[in-house]
Backbone as a printed PyTorch tensor [residue, N CA C, xyz], in Angstrom:
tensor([[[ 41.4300,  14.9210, -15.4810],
         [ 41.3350,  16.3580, -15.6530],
         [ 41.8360,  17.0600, -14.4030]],

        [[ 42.5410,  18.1510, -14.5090],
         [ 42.6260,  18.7690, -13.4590],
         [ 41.8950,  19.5230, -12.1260]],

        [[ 40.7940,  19.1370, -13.0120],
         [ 39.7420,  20.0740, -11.5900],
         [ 38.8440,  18.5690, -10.8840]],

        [[ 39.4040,  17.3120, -11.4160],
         [ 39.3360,  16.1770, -10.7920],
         [ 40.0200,  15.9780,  -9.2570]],

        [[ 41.2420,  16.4710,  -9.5600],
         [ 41.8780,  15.8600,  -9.1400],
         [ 41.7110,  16.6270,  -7.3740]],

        [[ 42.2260,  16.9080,  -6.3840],
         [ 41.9110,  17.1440,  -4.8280],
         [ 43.3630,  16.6580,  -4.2670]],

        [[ 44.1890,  17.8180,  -3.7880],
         [ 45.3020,  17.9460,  -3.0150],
         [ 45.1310,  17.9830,  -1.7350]],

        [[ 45.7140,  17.3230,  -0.8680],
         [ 45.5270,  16.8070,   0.7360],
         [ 47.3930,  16.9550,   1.1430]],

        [[ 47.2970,  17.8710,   2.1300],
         [ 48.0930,  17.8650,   3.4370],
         [ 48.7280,  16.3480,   3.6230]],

        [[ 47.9200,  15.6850,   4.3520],
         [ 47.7800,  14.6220,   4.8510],
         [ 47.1660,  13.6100,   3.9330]],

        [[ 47.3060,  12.1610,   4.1130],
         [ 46.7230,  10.4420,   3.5720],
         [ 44.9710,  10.9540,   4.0560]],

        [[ 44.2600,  10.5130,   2.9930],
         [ 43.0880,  10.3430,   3.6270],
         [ 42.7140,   8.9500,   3.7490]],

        [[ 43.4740,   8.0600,   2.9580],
         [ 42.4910,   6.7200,   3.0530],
         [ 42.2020,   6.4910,   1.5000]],

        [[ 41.7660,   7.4210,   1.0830],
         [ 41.2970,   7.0370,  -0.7900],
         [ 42.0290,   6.7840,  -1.3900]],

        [[ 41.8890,   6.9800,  -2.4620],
         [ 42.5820,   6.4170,  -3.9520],
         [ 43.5620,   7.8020,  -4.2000]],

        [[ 44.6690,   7.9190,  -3.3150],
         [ 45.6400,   8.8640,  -3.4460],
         [ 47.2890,   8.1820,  -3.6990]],

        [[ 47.9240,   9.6500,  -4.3990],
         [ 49.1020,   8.7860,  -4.0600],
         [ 50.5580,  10.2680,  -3.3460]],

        [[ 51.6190,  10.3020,  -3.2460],
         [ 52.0710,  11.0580,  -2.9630],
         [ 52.7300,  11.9280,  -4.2060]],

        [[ 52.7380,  13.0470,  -4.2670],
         [ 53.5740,  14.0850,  -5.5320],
         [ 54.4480,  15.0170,  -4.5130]],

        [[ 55.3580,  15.7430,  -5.5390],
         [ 56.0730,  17.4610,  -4.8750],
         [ 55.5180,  18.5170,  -6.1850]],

        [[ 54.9820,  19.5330,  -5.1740],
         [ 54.8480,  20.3220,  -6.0980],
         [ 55.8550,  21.5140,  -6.8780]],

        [[ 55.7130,  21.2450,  -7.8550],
         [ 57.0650,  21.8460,  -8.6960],
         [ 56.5890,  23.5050,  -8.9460]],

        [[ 55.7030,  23.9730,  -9.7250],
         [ 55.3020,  25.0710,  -9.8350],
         [ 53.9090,  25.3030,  -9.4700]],

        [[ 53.2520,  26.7630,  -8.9790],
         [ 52.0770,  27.1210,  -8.1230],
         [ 51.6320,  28.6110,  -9.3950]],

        [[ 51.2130,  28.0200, -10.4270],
         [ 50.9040,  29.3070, -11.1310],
         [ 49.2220,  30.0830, -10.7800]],

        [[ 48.9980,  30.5940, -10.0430],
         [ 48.0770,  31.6320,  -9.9270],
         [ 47.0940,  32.1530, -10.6550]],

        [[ 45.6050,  31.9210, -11.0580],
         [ 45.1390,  32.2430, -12.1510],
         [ 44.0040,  33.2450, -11.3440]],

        [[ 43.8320,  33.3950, -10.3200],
         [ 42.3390,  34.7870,  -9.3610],
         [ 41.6910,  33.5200,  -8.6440]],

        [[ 41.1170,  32.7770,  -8.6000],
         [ 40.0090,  32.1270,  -8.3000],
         [ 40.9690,  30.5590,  -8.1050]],

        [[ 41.6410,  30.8830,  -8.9370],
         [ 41.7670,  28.8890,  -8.9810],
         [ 43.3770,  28.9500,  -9.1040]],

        [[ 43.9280,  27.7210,  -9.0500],
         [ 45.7660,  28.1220,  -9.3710],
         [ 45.8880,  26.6970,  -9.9430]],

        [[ 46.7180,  26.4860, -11.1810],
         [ 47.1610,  25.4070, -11.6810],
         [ 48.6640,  24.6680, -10.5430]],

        [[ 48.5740,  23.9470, -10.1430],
         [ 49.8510,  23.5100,  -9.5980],
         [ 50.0380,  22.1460, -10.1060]],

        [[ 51.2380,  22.2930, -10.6230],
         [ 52.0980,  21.8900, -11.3600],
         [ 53.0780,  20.5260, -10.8210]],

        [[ 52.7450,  19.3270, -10.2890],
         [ 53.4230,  17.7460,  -9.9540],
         [ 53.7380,  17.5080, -10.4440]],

        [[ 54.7510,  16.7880,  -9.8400],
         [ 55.8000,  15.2690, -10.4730],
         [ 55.6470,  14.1630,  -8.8680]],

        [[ 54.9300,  13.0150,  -9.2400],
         [ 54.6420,  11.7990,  -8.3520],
         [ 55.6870,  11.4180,  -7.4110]],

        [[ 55.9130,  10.8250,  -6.6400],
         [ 56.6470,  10.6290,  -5.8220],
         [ 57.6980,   9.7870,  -6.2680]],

        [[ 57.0910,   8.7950,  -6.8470],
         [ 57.5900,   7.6710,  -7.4470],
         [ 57.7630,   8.1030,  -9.0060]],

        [[ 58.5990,   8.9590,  -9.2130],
         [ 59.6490,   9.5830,  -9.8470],
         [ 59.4820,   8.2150, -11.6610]],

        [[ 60.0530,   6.7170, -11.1000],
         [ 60.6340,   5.9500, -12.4800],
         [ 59.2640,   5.4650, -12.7470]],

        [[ 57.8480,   6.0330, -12.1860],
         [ 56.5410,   5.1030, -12.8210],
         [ 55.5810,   6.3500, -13.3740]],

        [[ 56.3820,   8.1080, -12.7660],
         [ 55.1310,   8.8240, -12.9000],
         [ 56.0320,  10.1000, -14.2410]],

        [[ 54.7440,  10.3940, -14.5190],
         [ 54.5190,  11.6270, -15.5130],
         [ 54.1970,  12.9960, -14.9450]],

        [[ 54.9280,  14.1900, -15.1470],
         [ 54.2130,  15.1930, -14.4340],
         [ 52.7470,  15.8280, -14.6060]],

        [[ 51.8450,  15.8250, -13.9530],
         [ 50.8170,  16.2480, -14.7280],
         [ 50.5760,  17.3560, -13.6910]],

        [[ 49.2390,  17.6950, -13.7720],
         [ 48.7040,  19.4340, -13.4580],
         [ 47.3920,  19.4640, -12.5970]],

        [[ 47.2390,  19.8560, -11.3910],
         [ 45.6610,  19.7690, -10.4670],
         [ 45.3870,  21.3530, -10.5440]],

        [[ 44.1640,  21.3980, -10.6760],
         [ 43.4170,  22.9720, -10.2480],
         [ 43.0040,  23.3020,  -8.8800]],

        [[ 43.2400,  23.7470,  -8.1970],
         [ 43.0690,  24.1200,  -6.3780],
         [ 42.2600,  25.2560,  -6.4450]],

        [[ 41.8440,  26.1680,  -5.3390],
         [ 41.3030,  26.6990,  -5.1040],
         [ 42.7830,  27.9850,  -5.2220]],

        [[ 41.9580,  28.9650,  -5.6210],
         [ 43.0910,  30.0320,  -5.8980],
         [ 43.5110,  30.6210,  -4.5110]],

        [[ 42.9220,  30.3760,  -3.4600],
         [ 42.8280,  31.3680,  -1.9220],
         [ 43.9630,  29.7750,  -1.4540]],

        [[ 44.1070,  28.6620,  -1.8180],
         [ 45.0270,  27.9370,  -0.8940],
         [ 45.9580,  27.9840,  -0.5850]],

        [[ 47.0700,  28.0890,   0.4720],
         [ 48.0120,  28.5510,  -0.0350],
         [ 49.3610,  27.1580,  -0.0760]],

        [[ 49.6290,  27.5190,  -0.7310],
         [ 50.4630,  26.1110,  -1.4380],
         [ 51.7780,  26.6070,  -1.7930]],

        [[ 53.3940,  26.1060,  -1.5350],
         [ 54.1110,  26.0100,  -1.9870],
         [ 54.8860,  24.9940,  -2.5490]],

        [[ 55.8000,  25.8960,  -3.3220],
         [ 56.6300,  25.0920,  -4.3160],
         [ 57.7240,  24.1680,  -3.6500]],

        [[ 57.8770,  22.9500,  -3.9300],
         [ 58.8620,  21.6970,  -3.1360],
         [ 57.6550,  21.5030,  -1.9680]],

        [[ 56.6700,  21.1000,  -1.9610],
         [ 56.1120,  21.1010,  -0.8980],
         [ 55.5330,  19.6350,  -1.4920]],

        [[ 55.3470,  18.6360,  -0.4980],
         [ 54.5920,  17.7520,  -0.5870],
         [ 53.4750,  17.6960,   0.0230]],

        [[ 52.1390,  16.7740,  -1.2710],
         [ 50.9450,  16.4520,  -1.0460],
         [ 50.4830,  15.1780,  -1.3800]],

        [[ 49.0620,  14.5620,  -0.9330],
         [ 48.5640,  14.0070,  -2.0030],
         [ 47.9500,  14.0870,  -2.3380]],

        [[ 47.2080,  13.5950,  -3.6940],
         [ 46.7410,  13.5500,  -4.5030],
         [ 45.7610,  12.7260,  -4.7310]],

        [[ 44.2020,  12.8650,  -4.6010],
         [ 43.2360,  12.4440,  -4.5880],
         [ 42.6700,  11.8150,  -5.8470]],

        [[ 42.3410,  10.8330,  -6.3730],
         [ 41.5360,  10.5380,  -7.3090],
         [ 40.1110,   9.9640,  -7.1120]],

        [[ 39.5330,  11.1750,  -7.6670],
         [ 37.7380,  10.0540,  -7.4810],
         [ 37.5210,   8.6840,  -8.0450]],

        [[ 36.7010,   7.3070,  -7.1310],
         [ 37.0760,   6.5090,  -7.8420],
         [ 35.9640,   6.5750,  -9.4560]],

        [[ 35.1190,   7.3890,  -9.6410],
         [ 34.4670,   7.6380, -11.4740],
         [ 35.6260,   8.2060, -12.2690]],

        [[ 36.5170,   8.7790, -11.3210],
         [ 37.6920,   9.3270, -12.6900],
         [ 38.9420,   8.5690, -13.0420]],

        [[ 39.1910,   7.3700, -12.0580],
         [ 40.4510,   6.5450, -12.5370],
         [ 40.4270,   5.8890, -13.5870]],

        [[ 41.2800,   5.5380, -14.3670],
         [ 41.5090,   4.7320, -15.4760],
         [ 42.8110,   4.0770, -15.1200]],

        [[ 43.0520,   2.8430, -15.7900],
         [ 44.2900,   2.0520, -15.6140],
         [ 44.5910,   1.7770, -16.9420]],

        [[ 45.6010,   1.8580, -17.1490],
         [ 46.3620,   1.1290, -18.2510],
         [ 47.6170,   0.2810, -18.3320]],

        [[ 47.3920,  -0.5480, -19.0610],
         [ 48.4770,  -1.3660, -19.1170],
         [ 49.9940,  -0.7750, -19.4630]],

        [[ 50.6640,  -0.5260, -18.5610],
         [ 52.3370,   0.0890, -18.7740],
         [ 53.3210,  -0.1680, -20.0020]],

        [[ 53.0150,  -1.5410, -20.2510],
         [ 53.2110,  -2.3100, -21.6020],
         [ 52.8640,  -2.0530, -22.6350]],

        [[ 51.3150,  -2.1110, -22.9600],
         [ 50.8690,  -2.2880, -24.1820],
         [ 49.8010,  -0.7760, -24.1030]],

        [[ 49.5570,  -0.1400, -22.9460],
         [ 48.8470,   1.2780, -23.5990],
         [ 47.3120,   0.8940, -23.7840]],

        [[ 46.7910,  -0.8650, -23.5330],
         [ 45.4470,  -1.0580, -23.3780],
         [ 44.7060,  -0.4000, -22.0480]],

        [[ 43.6300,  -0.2370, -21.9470],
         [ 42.7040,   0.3130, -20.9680],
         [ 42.6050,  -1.1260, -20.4570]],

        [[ 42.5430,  -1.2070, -18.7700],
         [ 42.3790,  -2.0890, -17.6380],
         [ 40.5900,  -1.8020, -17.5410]],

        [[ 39.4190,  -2.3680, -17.5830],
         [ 38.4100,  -2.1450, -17.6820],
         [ 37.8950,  -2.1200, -16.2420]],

        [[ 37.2830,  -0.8960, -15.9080],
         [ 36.7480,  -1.4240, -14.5060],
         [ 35.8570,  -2.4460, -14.0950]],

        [[ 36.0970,  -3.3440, -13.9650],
         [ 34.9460,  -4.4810, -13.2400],
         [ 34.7320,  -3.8660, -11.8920]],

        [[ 35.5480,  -4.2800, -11.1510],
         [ 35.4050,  -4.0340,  -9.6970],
         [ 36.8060,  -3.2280,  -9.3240]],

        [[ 36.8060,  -1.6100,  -9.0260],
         [ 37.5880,  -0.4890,  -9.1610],
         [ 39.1100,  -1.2160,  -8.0500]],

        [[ 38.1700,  -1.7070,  -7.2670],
         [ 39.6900,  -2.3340,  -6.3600],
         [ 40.5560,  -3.0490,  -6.6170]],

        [[ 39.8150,  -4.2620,  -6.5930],
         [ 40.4430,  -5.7370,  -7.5100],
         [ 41.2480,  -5.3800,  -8.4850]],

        [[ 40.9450,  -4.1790,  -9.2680],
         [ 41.4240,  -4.3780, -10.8210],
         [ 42.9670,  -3.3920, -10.0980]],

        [[ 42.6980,  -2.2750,  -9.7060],
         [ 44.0480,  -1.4320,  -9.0010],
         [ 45.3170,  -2.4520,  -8.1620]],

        [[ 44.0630,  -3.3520,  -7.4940],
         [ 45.1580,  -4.6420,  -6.6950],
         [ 45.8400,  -5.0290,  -7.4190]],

        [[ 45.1850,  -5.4690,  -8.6360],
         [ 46.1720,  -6.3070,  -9.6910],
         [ 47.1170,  -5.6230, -10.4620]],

        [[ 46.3210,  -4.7410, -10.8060],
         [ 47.7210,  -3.9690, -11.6670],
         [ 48.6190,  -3.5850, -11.0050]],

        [[ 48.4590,  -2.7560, -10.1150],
         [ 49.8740,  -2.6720,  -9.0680],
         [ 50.9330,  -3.7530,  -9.1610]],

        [[ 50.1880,  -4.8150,  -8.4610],
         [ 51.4930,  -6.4610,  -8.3090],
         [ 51.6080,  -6.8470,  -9.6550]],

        [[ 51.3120,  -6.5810, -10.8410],
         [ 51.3500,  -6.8190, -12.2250],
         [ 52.3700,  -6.0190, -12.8240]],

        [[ 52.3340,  -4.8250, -12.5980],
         [ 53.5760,  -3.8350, -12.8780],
         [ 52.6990,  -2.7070, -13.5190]],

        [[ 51.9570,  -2.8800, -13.6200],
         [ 50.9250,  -1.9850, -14.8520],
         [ 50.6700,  -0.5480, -13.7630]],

        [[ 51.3170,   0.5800, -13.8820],
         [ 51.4790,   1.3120, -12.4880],
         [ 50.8860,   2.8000, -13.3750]],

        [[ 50.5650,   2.8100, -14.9060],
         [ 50.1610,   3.8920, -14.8750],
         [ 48.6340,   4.3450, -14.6790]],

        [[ 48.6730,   5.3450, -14.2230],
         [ 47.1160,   5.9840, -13.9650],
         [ 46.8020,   7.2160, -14.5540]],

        [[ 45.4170,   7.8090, -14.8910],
         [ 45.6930,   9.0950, -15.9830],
         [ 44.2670,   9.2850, -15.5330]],

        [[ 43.7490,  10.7620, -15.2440],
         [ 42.4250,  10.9050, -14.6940],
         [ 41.5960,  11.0220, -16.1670]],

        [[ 40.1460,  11.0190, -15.8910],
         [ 38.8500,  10.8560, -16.8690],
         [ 40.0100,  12.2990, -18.1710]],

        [[ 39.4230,  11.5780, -19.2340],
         [ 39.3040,  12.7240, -20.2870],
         [ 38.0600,  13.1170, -20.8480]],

        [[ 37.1850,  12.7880, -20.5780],
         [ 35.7350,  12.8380, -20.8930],
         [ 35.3540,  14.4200, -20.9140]]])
C-alpha cells in the first residue's frame, strides 16, 4: 500500500531499494509520488504517500523503504506467493533465484 511504503534521501540499512521519482502529485496533507525502481528490467511503477509538507522533486532519486510485516515475495515465474518463514533467508533466496518481484501488503 502506499502509505506503507517510507521514502529516504539516503540507504538506511532496511529492506529498501533504489527508485526515480517520475511524478509529485499534491493532495494538502499528503502527496502521491509516483516511481519507477531503479532496476528498470525487474520493476513495475508503483505509487508511495509522503507527507504533503516534504518537499520532493521530480527525476529525483530515493529509497524506498519496506516494513518487514508488509513484504511479500513472489515467484517471477509462476505468480506463487514465497511464504515467509524466516523474512531474510527467504529475500536471500529469491534474489539469487531470480524471483525479484516484490509488491507491498494488500490487506
Amino acid at each position: 500500500r502506499p502509505e506503507d511504503l517510507t521514502l529516504h534521501d539516503d540507504p538506511t540499512g532496511g529492506h529498501e531499494f533504489e527508485a526515480v521519482v517520475d511524478v509529485v502529485e499534491p493532495m494538502g496533507s499528503i502527496s502521491y509520488v509516483y516511481l519507477q525502481p531503479r532496476q528498470q528490467d525487474h520493476g513495475e511503477p508503483f505509487i508511495a504517500e509522503t507527507d504533503g509538507q516534504r518537499p520532493i522533486s521530480e527525476g529525483s532519486e530515493v529509497y524506498v523503504e519496506i516494513p518487514d510485516e508488509d513484504i511479500h515475495l513472489f515467484d517471477a515465474k509462476t505468480g506463487e506467493t514465497i511464504h515467509q518463514r524466516k523474512l531474510d533467508a527467504d529475500a536471500e533466496l529469491a534474489l539469487e533465484d531470480g524471483m525479484q518481484t516484490v509488491s507491498s501488503s494488500s490487506d
